[in-house]
C-alpha positions as CSV (number, residue, x, y, z in Angstrom):
1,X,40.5,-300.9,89.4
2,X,42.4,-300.2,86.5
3,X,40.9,-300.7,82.6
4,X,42.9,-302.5,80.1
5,X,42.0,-300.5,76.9
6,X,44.9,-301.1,75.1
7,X,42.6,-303.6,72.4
8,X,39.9,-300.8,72.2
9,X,42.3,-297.8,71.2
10,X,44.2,-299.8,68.6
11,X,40.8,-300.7,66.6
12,X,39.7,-297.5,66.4
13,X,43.3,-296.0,65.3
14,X,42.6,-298.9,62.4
15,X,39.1,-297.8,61.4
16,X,40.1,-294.3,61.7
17,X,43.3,-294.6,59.4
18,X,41.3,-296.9,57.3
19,X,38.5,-293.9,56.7
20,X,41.1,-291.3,56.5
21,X,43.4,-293.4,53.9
22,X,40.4,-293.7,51.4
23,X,39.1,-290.2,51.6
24,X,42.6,-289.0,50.8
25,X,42.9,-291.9,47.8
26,X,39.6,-290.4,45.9
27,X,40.6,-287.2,46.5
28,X,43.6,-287.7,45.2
29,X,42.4,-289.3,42.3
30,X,39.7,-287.0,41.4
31,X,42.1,-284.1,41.4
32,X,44.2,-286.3,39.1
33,X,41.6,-286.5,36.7
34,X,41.0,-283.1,36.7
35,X,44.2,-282.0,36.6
36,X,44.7,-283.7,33.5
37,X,42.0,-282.3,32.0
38,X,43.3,-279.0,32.6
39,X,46.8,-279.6,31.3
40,X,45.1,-280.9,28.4
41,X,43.0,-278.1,27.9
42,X,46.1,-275.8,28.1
43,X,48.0,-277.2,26.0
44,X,45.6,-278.1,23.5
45,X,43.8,-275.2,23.6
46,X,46.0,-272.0,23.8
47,X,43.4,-269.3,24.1
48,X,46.3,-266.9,22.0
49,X,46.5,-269.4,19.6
50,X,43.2,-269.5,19.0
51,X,43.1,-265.4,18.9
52,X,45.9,-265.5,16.2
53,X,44.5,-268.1,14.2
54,X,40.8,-265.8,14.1
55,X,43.4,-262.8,13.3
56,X,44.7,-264.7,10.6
57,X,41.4,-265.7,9.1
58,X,40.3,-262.7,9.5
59,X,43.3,-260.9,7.0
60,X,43.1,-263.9,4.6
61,X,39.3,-263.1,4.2
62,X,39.6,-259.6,3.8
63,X,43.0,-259.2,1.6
64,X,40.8,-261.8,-0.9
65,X,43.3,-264.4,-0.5
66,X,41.0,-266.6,0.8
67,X,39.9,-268.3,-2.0
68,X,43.3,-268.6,-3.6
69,X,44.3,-270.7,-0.4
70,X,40.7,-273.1,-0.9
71,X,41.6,-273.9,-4.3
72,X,45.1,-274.8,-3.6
73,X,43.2,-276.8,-0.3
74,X,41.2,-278.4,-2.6
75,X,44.3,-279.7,-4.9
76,X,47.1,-280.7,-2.5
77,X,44.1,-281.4,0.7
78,X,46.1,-279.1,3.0
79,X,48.0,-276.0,2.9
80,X,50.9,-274.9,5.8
81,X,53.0,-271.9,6.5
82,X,55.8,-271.9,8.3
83,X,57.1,-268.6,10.1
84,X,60.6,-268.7,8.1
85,X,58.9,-269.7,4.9
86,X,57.3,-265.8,4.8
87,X,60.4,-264.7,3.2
88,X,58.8,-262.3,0.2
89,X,58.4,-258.6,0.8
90,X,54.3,-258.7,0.2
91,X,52.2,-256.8,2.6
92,X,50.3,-260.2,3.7
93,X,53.2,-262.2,4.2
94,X,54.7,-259.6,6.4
95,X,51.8,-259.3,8.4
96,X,51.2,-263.2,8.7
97,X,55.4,-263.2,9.9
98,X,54.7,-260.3,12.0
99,X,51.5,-262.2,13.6
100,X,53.1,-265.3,13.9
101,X,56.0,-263.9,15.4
102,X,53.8,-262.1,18.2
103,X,51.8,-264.7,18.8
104,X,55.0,-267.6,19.3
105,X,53.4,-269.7,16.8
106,X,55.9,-272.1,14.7
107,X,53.7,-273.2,12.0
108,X,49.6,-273.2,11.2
109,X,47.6,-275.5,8.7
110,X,44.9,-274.6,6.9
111,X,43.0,-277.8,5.9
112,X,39.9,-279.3,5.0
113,X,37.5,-279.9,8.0
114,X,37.3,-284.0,8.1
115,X,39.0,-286.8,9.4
116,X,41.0,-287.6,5.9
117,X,42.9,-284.5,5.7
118,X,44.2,-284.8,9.2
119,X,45.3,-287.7,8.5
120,X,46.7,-286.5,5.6
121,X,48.8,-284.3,7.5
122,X,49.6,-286.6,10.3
123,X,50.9,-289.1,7.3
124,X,53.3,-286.4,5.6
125,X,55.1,-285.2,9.1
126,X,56.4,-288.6,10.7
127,X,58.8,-286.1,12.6
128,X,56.0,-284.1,14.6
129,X,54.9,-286.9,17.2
130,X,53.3,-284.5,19.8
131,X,51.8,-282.3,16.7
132,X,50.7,-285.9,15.7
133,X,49.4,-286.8,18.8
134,X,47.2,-283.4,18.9
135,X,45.4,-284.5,15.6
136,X,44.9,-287.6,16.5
137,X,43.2,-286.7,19.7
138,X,41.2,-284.1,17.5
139,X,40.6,-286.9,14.7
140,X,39.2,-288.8,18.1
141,X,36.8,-286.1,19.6
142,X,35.8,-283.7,16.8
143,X,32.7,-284.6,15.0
144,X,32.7,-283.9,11.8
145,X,29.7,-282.5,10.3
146,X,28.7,-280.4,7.6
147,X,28.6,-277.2,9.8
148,X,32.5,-276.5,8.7
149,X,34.2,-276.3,5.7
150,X,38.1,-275.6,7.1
151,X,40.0,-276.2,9.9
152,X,43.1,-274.0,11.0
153,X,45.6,-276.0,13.1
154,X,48.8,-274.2,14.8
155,X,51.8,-275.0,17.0
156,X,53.7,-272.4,19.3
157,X,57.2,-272.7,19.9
158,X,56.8,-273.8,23.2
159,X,54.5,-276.7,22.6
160,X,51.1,-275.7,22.9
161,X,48.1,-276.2,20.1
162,X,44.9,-274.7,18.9
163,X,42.5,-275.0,16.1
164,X,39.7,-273.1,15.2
165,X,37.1,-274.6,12.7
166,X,35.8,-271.9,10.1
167,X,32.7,-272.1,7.4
């Protein structure tokens, strides 16, 4: 006597697809999520950027120039450098180019470390959308407390942002 199974097979076929359908729908959307997070994190966070930008605090602080750059800070709210705009022959200049230039970055700001002065910047450069967009996602998860003083913004020439927060 023969067994009509037929009925039986096709159910579990169902179930089984069924199971193996929503394991392969979280996993894909947890690797979404944290595949987002890491092109976030890379572009957001360029780890040479970042390098530079310490490099670059570093000279300001210890050719004096520092405190020339607060006080301007502290009358225009934000300060920026372009890599073309370090035309003049001076030894800082042409090692800020010569940084800048190694490192890929376009431009950095040096600004006051609260939510104002970003938006300062992010209101005087309509142009910059994604530059925009990364300091309004910093305005976003940044707190701002009194630990800081300045913040140094920069953007490579290929589209990728750091900051580093200084005292």
């Amino acid at each position: 006597m023969i067994k009509n199974n037929k009925g039986f097979m096709l159910a579990e076929v169902v179930i089984v697809s069924a199971v193996l359908i929503t394991t392969l729908v979280s996993l894909y959307a947890g690797f979404a999520k944290v595949y987002k997070a890491y092109e976030e994190r890379s572009s957001f966070f360029d780890t040479d950027s970042i390098y530079a930008l310490k490099s670059i605090e570093d000279t300001l602080i210890d050719e004096g120039l520092f405190n020339n750059i607060i006080n301007e800070i502290n009358t225009s709210n934000y300060v920026s450098y372009l890599a073309e705009n370090l035309t003049d022959d001076s030894y800082i200049n042409s090692y800020l180019k010569e940084l800048l230039g190694n490192y890929n970055i376009e431009y950095f700001y040096i600004t006051k470390y609260d939510s104002e002065s970003l938006t300062t910047i992010i209101e005087s450069d309509d142009n910059n959308i994604i530059f925009n967009d990364f300091l309004k996602y910093l305005q976003k998860n940044l707190t701002f407390d009194n630990n800081y003083n300045y913040i140094f913004l920069s953007k490579t020439k290929d589209g990728r942002f750091a900051y580093l927060r200084v005292l």
